[in-house]
MIFILUM-744113 format. One record per residue: x, y, z of N, C-alpha, C in turn. Coordinates in steps of 0.1 Angstrom, whole numbers, plus 5000, padded with zeros to 4 digits. Layout:
BEGIN
XYZXYZXYZ
...
//
This chain:
BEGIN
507549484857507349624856508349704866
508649624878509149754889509949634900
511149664897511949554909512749654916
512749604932513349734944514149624946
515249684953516849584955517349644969
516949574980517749664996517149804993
516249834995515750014997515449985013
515850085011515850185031515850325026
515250375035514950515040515350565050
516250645052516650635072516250835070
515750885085515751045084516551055094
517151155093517951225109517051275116
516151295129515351385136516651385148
517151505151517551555164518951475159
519551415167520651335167520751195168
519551155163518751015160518150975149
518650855143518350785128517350725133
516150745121514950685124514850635109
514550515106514850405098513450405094
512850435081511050395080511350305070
512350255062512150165055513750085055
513549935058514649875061514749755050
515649755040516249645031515249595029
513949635015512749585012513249564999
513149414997513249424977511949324976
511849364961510449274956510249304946
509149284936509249254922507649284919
507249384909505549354904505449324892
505049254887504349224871503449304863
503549364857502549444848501549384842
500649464855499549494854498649394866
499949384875499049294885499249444894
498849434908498449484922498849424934
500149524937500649484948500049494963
499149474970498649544979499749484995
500049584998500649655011500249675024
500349605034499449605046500549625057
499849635071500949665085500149755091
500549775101499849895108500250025108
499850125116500150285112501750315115
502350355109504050415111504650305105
504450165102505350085097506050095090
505950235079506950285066505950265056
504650215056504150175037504050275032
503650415036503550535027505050615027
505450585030507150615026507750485015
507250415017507850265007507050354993
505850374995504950444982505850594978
506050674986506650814983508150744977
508850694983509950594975509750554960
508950514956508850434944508250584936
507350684938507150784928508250894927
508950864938510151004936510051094946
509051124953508851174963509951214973
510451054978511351094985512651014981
513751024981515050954977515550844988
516050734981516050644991517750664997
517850635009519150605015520250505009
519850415005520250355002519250204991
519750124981518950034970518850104960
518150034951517750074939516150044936
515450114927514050094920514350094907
513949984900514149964885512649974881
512550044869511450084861511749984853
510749944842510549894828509549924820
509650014811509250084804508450204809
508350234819507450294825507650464819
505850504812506250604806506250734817
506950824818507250944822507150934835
507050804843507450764858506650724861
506750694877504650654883504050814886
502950694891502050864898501550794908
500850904916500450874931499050964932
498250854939496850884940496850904953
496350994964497050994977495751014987
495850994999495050945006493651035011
494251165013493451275018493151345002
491951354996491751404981491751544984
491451634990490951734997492351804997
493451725006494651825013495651805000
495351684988496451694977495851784964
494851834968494351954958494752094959
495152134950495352274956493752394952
493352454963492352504965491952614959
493052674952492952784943493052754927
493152634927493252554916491752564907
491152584892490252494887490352334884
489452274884489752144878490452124868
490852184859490952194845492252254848
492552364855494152354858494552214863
494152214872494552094880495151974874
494651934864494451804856495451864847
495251944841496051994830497752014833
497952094842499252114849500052034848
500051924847501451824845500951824828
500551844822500151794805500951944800
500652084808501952164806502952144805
503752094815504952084820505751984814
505051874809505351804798505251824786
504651914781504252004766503151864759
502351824767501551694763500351774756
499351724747498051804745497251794756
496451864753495151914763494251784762
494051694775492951604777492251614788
491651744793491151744802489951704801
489051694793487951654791487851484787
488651464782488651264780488951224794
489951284802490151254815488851204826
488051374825486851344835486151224830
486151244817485151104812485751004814
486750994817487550844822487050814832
486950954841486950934861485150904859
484450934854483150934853482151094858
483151214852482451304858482251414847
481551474851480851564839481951674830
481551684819482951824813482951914821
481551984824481452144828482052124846
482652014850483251984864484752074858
484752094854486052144851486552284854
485552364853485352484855485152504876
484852454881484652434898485752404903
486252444913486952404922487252294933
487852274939487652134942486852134954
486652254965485752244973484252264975
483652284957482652254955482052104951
483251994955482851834951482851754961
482051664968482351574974483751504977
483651424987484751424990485251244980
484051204973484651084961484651164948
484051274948484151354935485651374936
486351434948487551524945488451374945
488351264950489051154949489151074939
487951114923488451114911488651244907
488851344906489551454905491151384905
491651334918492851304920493551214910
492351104909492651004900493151084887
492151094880492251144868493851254863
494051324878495351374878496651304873
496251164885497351124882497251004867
496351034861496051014846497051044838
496851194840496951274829498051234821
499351214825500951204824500851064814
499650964813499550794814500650734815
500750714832501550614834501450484832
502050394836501950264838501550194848
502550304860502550214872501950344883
501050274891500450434900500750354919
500950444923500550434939499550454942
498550364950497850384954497550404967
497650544979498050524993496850564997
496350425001494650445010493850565005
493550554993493150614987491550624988
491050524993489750504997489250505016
490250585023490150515038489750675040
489450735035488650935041487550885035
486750775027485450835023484650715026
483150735026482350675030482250485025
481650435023481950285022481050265009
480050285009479650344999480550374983
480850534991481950564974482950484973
483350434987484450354985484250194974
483550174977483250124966482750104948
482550244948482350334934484550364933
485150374943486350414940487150274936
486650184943487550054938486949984924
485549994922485150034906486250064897
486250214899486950284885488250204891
489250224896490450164897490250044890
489549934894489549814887489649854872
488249924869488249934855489150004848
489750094852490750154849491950084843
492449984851493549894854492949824840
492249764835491749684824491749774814
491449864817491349964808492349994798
493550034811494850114801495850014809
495849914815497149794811497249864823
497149924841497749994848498249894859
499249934864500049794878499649924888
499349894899499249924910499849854918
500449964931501149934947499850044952
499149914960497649944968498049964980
498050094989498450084999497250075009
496850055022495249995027495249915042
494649985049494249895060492949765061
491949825050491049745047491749635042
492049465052492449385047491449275035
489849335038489149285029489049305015
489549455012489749535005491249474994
491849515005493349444998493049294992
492349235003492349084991491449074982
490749174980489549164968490749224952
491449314960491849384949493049314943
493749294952495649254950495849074945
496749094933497148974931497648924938
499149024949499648934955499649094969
499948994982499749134996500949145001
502049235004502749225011502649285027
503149245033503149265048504249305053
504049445060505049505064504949535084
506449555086506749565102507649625103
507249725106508749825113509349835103
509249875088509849975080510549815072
510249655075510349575068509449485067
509749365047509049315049508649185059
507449115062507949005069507048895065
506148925054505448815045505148885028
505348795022504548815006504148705000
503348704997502548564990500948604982
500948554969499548564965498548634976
497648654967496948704980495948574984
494948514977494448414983495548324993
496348274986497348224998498048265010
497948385011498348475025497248475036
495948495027495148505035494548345039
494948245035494248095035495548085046
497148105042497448035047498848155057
498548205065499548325068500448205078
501548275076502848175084503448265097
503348405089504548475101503548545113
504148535123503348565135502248665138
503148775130502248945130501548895121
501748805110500648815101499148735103
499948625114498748595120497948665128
498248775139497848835148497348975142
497849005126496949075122495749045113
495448975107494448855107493348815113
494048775126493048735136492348865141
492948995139492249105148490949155138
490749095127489349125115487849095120
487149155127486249085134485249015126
484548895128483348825121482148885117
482048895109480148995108479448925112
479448725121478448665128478748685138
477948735150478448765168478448635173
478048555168478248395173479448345174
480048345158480948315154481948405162
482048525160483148615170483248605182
482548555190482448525203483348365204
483248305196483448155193485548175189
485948245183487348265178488348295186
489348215183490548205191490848375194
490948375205492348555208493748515208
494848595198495748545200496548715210
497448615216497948755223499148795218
499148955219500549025215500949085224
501649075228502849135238503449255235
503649355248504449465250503549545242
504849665235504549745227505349785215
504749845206505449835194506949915197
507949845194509449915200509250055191
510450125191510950275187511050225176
511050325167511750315152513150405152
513550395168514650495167515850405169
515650305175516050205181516850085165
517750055170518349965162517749835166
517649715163517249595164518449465159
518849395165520149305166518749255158
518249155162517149035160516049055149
514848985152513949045140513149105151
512349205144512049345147510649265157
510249165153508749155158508749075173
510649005176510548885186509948985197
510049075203509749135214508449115215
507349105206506049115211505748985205
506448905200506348735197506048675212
504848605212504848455221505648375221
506148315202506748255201508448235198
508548355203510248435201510748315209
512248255200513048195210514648255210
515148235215516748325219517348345200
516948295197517748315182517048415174
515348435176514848575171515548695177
516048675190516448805196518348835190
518748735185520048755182520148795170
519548755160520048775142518548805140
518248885127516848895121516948795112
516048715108515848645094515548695086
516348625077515948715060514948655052
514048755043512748665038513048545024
512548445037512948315029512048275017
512148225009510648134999510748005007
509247975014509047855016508047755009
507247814999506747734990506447834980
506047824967506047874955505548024958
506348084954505248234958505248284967
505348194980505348254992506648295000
506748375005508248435011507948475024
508548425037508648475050509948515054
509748615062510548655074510748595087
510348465094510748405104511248285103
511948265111512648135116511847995118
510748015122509547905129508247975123
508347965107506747985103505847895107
504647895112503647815110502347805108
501847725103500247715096499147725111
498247845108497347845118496247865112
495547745108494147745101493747785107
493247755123492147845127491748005127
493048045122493248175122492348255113
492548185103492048235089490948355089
491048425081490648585080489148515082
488048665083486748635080486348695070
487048705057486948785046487148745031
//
């Protein structure tokens, strides 16, 4: 469905290049779920505004296949991607204008699971998982193929959050849909995602199935992000290795000779700091970013 080739993103701020996405290529299959992990600033919601158009890359390519009338983007805050003056029924409708598409605003809601006469209300009369099928259904309307999904579930209760990864699933069976899941919930990501990628400083630095990322994580951050999932037994979490991370997350303003993570690596040796590694395949499916991957069963998620 969607193959990236060297994408970067770089912005000018002041008289300083700040790099949120560095030489990321990869590949999704239609109708699988890419899900996307890393911590806050690492570039995944710029990797996501990349792939709908959003924002234009510096440099790579994004290849579509067949994808009708482009992606769409389900976005994280439902509330601040609504416009307030809007009815529902504009709202939904508005790209099916602009396209000269027919009117489906009413098969839509019944897609998302919500009533016809919701159509007529505004969006600050809906909950905050009501307006986050609102959003869905939006980005319905157009039927794409391929959707972003950017933490689309991380503003609402745990609860709807679970009524939200419902319809997605169902959805995705529904109408053949690929998703790029973007998500801090790494329990979440492995429930949902065929395969997870892991991001650092605006690159990747693991991809692998998802059961096998999480059974068997190789690269360092992926270990140390991993290990930071706490146990729901206090026994057990009391009982689990700490692994330590060093320093602090460098600049994104900052160029890097080496790979981006040796600075807060335990295991950095003089060659992490000189050349970055490029992401290798070390067994079927699986692809890293370091020099000295290694297996740390004890590590293993609690999820």
């Amino acid at each position: 469905m969607i193959e990236v080739k060297s994408l970067s993103k770089t912005y000018r701020v002041g008289k300083k290049l700040l790099t949120a996405v560095h030489d990321v290529s990869f590949t999704i299959q239609k109708g699988e779920t890419l899900g996307l992990v890393g911590e806050s600033g690492c570039g995944k919601s710029t990797l996501g505004r990349l792939l709908v158009g959003l924002e234009q890359p510096t440099s790579g390519q994004i290849l579509f296949t067949g994808a009708h009338r482009g992606p769409q983007m389900i976005f994280q805050d439902p509330f601040a991607s609504l416009n307030p003056r809007m009815t529902v029924e504009d709202l939904i409708h508005e790209p099916c204008l602009i396209h000269r598409l027919p009117y489906r605003v009413d098969e839509l809601l019944d897609l998302v699971g919500l009533p016809k006469n919701a159509k007529h209300r505004f969006p600050h009369e809906f909950s905050g998982g009501q307006r986050q099928r609102i959003g869905i259904a939006r980005a319905l309307a157009l039927k794409p193929e391929f959707i972003v999904c950017d933490e689309p579930i991380s503003a609402l209760d745990v609860s709807i959050q679970a009524q939200i990864v419902g319809l997605l699933q169902n959805l995705q069976k529904e109408l053949q849909l690929t998703y790029l899941f973007i998500a801090h919930d790494l329990a979440m990501v492995r429930y949902l995602s065929t395969h997870v990628a892991v991001m650092y400083l605006g690159s990747f630095v693991e991809l692998a199935p998802a059961d096998e990322l999480f059974q068997n994580p190789l690269h360092p951050y992926t270990q140390l992000l991993l290990a930071s999932v706490p146990s729901p037994d206090p026994i057990q979490e009391k009982k689990r290795p700490r692994l330590p991370i060093l320093g602090e997350p460098p600049s994104p303003f900052q160029t890097h000779q080496g790979c981006p993570f040796a600075p807060r690596c335990a295991k950095a040796a003089p060659q992490c700091l000189q050349s970055a590694p490029s992401l290798k395949q070390v067994s079927p499916n699986h692809w890293v970013s370091c020099y000295f991957p290694q297996i740390k069963t004890e590590l293993k998620a609690c999820l």
